[in-house]
N, C-alpha and C positions, 0 to 999 in steps of 0.2 A: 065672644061670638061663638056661638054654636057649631057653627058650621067650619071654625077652623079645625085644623089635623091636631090630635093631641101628641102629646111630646112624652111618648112611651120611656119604660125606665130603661137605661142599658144594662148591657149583659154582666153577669158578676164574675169577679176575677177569683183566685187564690183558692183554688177548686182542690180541694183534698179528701184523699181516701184512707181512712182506717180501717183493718178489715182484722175480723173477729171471728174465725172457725168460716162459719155460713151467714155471715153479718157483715153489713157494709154498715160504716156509717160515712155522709158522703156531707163534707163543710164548705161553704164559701165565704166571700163578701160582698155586700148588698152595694153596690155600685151607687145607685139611688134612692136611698133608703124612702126618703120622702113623696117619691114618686110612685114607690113600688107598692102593691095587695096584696102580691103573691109571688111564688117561685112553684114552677113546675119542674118537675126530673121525670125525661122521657131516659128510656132503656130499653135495649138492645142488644141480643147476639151478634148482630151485624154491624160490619166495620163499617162506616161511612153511610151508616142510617140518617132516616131522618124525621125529625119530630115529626109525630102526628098524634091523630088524639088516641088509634089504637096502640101507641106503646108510654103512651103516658102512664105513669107509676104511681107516683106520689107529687103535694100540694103541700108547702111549705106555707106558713102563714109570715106576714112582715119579721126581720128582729130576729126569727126562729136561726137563719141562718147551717140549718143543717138537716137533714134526710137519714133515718134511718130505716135499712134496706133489710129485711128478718128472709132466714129460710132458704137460701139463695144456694141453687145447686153446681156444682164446681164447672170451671169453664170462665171466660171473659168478656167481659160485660164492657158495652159503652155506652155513655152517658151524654145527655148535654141539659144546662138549666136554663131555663127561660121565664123572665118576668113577665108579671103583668099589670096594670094600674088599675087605678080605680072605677076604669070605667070600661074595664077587661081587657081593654087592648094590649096586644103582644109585645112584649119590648126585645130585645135583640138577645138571641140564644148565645151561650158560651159554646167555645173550639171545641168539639169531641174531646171527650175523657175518655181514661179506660179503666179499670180494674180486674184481679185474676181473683178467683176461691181458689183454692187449693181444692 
């Protein structure tokens, strides 16, 4: 039925940061791999932001599993990943993350 609500992928867990001079590279796991299109990583100076589409960063594709962030000027960066399906709809964002540059 069309008209039912789709059953968006949930949020991915095991959110890790490597950090490399002015490089993040930023890993998860795909909670629902099957369900999922995509992974968005929104970013943020600000503690307790919130996804929107002006601080969205980067577009993971299925499988990829990981973000890499270039350039990145020192200071503390927060994060959150949010999937989405096949038919674009949002699925549930991961708890704020954080990261430091040097």
């Amino acid at each position: 039925d069309p008209a039912k609500a789709s059953d968006p992928p949930g949020a991915p867990t095991g959110m890790d940061e490597a950090i490399n001079g002015r490089q993040a590279l930023i890993t998860w796991t795909d909670v629902d791999p099957n369900k999922m299109f995509g992974m968005c990583l929104y970013l943020s100076n600000e503690n307790g932001f919130t996804p929107a589409p002006g601080n969205l960063k980067a577009i993971a594709t299925p499988g990829d599993e990981q973000i890499v962030l270039n350039g990145l000027e020192p200071g503390t960066y927060y994060y959150r990943l949010r999937p989405f399906d096949f038919a674009g709809v949002m699925g549930t964002a991961c708890a704020q993350q954080s990261f430091t540059i040097a």
